[in-house]
Structures are given as structure tokens and as C-alpha cells.
C-alpha positions as CSV (number, residue, x, y, z in Angstrom):
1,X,-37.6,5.1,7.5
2,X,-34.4,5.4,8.8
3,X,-33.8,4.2,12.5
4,X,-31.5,6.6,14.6
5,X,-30.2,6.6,18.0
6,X,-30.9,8.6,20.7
7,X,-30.7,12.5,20.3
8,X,-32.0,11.7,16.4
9,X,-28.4,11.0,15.0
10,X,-27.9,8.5,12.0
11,X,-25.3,6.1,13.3
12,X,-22.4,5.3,10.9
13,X,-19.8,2.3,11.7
14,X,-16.1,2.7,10.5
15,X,-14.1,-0.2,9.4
16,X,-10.5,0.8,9.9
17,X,-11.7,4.3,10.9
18,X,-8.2,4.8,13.3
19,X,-5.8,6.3,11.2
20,X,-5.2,9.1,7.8
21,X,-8.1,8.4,5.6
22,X,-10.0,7.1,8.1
23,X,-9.8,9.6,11.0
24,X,-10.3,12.6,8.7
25,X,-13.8,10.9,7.8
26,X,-14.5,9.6,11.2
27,X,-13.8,13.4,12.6
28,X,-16.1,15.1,9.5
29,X,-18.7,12.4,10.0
30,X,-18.6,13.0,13.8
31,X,-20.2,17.0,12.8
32,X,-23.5,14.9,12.3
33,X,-23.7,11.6,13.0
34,X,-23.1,8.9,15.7
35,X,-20.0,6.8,15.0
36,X,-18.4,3.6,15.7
37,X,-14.9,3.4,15.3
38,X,-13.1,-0.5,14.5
39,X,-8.9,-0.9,14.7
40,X,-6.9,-4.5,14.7
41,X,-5.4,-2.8,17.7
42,X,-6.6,-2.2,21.0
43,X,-8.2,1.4,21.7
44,X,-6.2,3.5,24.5
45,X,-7.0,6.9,25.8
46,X,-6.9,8.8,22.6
47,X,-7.4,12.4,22.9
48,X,-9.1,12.6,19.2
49,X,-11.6,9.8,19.7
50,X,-12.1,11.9,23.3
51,X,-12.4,15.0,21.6
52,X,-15.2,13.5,18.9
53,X,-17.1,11.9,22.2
54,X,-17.6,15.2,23.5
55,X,-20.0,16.2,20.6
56,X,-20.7,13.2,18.8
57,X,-21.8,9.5,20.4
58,X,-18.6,7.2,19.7
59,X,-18.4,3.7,20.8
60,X,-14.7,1.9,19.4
61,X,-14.5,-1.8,18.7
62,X,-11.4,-3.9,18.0
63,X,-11.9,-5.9,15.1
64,X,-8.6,-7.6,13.7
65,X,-8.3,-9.7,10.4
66,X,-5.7,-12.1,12.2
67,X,-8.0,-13.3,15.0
68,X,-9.3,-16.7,14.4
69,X,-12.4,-15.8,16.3
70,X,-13.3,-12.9,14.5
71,X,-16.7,-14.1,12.8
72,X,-17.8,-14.5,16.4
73,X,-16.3,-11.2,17.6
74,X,-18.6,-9.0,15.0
75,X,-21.4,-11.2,15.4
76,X,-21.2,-10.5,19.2
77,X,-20.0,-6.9,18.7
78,X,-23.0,-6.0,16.5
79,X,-25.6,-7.7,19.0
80,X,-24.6,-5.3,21.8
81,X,-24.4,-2.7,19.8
82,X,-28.1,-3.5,18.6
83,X,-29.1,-4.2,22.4
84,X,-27.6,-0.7,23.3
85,X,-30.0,1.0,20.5
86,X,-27.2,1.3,18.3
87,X,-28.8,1.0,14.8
88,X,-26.5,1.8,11.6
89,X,-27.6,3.8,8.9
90,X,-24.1,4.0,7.3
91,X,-21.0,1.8,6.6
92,X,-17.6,2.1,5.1
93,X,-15.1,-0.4,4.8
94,X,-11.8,1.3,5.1
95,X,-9.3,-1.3,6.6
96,X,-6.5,-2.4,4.5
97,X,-2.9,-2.4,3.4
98,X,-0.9,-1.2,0.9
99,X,2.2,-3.7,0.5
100,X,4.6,-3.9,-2.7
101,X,5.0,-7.5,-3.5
102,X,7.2,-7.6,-7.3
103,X,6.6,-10.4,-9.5
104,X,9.9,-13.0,-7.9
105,X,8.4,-12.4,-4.6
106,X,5.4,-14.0,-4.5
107,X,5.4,-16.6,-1.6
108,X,1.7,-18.5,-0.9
109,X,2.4,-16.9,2.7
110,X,2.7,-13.7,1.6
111,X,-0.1,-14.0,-0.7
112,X,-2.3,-15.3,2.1
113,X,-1.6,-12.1,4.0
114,X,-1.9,-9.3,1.7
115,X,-5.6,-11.0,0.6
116,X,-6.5,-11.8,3.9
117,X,-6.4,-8.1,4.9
118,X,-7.4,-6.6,2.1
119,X,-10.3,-9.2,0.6
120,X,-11.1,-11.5,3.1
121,X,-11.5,-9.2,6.5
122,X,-13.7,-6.8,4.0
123,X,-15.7,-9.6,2.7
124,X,-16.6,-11.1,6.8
125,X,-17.1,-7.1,7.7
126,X,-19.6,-6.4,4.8
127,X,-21.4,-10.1,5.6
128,X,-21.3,-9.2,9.4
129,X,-22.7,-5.7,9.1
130,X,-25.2,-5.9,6.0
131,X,-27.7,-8.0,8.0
132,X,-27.8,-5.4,10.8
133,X,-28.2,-2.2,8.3
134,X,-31.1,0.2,8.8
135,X,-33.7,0.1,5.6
136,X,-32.5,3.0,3.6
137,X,-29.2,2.7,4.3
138,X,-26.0,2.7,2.2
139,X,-22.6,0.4,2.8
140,X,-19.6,1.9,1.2
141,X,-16.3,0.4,0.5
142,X,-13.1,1.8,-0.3
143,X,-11.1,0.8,-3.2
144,X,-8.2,1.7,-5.6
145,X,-7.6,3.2,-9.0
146,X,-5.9,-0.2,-9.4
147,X,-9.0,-1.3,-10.1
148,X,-8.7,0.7,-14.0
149,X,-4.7,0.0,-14.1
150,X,-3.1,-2.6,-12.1
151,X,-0.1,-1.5,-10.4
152,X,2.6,-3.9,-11.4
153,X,4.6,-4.4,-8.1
154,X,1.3,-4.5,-6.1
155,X,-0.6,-7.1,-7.9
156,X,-1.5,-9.3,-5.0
157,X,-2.9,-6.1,-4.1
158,X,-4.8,-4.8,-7.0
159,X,-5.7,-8.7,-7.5
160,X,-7.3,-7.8,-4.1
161,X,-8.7,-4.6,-4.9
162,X,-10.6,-6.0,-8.0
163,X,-12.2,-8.8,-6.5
164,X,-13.4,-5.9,-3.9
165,X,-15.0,-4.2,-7.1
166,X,-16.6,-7.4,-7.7
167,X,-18.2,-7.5,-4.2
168,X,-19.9,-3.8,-5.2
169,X,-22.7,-4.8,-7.9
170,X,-22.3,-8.5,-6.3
171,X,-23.7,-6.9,-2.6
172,X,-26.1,-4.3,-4.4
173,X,-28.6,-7.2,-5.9
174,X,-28.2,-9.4,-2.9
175,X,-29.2,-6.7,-0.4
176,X,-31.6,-4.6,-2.5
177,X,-33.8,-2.9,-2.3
178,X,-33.4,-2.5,1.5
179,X,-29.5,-1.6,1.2
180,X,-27.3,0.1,-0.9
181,X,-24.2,-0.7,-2.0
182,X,-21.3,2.3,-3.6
183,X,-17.5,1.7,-4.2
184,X,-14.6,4.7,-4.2
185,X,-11.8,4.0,-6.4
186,X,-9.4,6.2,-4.6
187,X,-6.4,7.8,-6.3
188,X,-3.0,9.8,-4.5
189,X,-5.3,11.9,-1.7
190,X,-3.1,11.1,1.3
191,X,0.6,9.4,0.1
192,X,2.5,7.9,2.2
193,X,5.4,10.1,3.8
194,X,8.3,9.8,1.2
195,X,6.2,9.4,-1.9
196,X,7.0,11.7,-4.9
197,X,4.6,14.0,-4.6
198,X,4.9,15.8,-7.5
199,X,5.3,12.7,-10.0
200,X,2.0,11.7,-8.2
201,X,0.6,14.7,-9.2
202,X,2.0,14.9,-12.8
203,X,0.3,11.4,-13.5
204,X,-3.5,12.7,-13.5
205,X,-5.3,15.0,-15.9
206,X,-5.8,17.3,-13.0
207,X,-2.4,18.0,-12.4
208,X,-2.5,17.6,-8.8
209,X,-3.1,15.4,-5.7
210,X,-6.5,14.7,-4.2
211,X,-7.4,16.0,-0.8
212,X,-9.3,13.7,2.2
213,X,-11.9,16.4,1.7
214,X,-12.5,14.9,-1.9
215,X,-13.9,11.7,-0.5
216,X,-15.6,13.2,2.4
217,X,-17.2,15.1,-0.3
218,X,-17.9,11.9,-2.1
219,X,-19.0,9.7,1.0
220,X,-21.6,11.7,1.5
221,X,-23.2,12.3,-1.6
222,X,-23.5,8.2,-1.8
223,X,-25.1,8.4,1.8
224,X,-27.3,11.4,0.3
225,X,-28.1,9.7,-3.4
226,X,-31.4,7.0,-2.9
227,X,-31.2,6.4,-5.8
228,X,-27.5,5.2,-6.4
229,X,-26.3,1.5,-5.6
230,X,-24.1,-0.8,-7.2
231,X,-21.9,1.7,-8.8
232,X,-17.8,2.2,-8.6
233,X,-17.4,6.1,-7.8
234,X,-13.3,7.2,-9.1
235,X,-11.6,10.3,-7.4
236,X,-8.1,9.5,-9.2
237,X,-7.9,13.2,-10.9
238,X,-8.4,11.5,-14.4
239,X,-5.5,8.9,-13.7
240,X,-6.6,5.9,-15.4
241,X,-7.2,8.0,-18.8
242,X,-3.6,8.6,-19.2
């Protein structure tokens, strides 16, 4: 049975749930469920997150992957969230970064970062929030079409990326049957301002860019499919089979 908060809303937790990808899902999510919000910065006065809190419960945390004391800061995060009546149903792992780092340029400092962010901090989240997960519930993380085809001025990244697919299956036997566990190998649904759209679009079977709708979509069939865990779910419009 899965344990709500008050006013019988599933609870969801958003890692990185700030900014593009993750405030469209946080703001569909917010329609029907609780939410709680993480960013490496500090939370201000933010009229969207104000706007959500008016029909949705929303509690924000700030969870950053360069603060030596973060272990402690979830463990302590996720106690008072549990102590408030708090209990998640849902997860998604969002945070990262998406830094171009040629072959030449490789430094074991710049390494170092582009892992820590994007397979270290996603690897302490999952550990830190799997424990506290409802029965029923379903962790998702988000990953890259790298995953299927390297890109070759991000390897640190897709290095990254894969060893975050190898966390999906990993986490799925280790926490069943009582969690489930379902990756998103994510192609061109929100480019960065500048990028070629249209080459981005020629490069997929499709013949066009994704939309954030596409893995709201996708998020919540996961949530919705008991019967799904341990699987790597692409929305790269075909990319990887060209």
C-alpha cells in the first residue's frame, strides 16, 4: 500500500528539480502529487515554486554535490521530512552537468568534477533516498543517449552516464521487490540555447526534436507500470539506430 501525505497525495522528491527539464516535471507533477524540490543553490523567493505551493504541497531542500557534509545533510533532510509525515512514493534523479571535455584535455581535476556531479552525487542521492521509499514505489534516474553512442568530446561524461546505467538493474535487485528502479536515456528534448537545432533534429529517425512533454509522458508511465523495474527507457527519436 502506498503511504501518502496529508490530503491523500503521493509524495515525489526531485533531485535537481530547479531548472529546464526539471521544473517542467516538477510543475506537471505538482497537478497531482506532493513534491520536494533539491538545488546546489540556496532556495530564494521564487514565484514558480510559490505558484506550485498554492495547489500542490512543496517543501525545497538544498542538496549540493561539493559539500563535504552532504551524506549527513540528506540523512538529516530525509529524517525531518519523515518526522513531518512526508513519505515518498516517487523519485527522480535529475541533477547533473553537461560539460565538453576533448580527448587533450583530460586533467584528474577535471575528471574528478564532471564524475563527481554526474555519478557520485546520483549514486549518495539514490543510497540516501532508497531506504526511505514507500513499498510500491518507483526511483527513476535520468540518463543519456550516450549511453547507446558515446559522444566523443563528452566522454568523461558518457563514461559517467554509463556507469549510471549500470546503477539501474544494479539498484532494481538490491531493492526488490519493495522498490522499483527505471532509467530514461534522454535525447535533444530541451538543447541548450545556441545548439543547432535542426542538425539535432536531422540526426534521429523521427526527424525532429523531443519535447519535456515526452518524458513527462514517460515518467509517469514508469510510476504507473508495477510491473516494470530495472529497465533503461530511450526517448532519443531513434538516434542511436542511425
Amino acid at each position: 500500500m502506498e503511504r501518502t501525505i496529508q490530503n491523500g497525495r503521493a509524495c515525489w522528491i526531485l533531485v535537481g528539480g530547479r531548472q529546464r527539464l526539471g521544473r517542467v516535471l516538477a510543475e506537471d507533477l505538482a497537478r497531482d502529487h506532493a513534491l520536494v524540490l533539491t538545488s546546489s543553490r540556496p532556495w530564494g523567493d521564487e514565484a514558480w515554486v510559490n505558484g506550485l505551493s498554492k495547489t500542490s504541497g512543496v517543501r525545497t531542500l538544498q542538496w549540493d554535490a561539493e559539500n563535504p557534509d552532504l551524506v549527513s545533510r540528506m540523512m538529516a533532510d530525509m529524517d525531518t521530512l519523515e518526522a513531518d509525515g512526508w513519505f515518498i512514493s516517487g523519485a527522480i534523479l535529475l541533477a547533473g552537468s553537461f560539460p565538453e571535455d576533448p580527448l587533450g584535455t583530460w586533467t584528474p581535476e577535471a575528471l574528478e568534477a564532471t564524475w563527481r556531479l554526474n555519478l557520485s552525487f546520483p549514486f549518495l542521492c539514490a543510497q540516501a533516498l532508497a531506504p526511505r521509499m514507500a513499498e510500491g514505489a518507483c526511483l527513476q534516474i535520468l540518463l543519456d543517449t550516450s549511453v547507446h553512442r558515446p559522444w566523443l568530446k563528452r566522454l568523461p561524461y558518457s563514461a559517467a552516464k554509463a556507469g549510471l546505467a549500470a546503477l539501474v538493474p544494479g539498484l532494481a535487485q538490491l531493492l526488490a521487490p519493495r522498490v522499483r528502479v527505471v532509467g530514461h536515456a534522454l535525447g535533444a528534448l530541451l538543447p541548450d540555447e545556441g545548439s543547432d537545432g535542426s542538425f539535432l533534429a536531422g540526426r534521429t529517425l523521427l526527424k525532429r526534436l523531443g519535447d519535456p512533454e515526452d518524458l513527462c509522458r514517460a515518467v509517469r508511465y514508469a510510476a504507473e507500470s508495477p510491473f516494470l523495474t530495472g529497465e533503461i527507457l530511450t526517448l532519443d527519436g531513434g538516434r542511436r539506430w542511425l
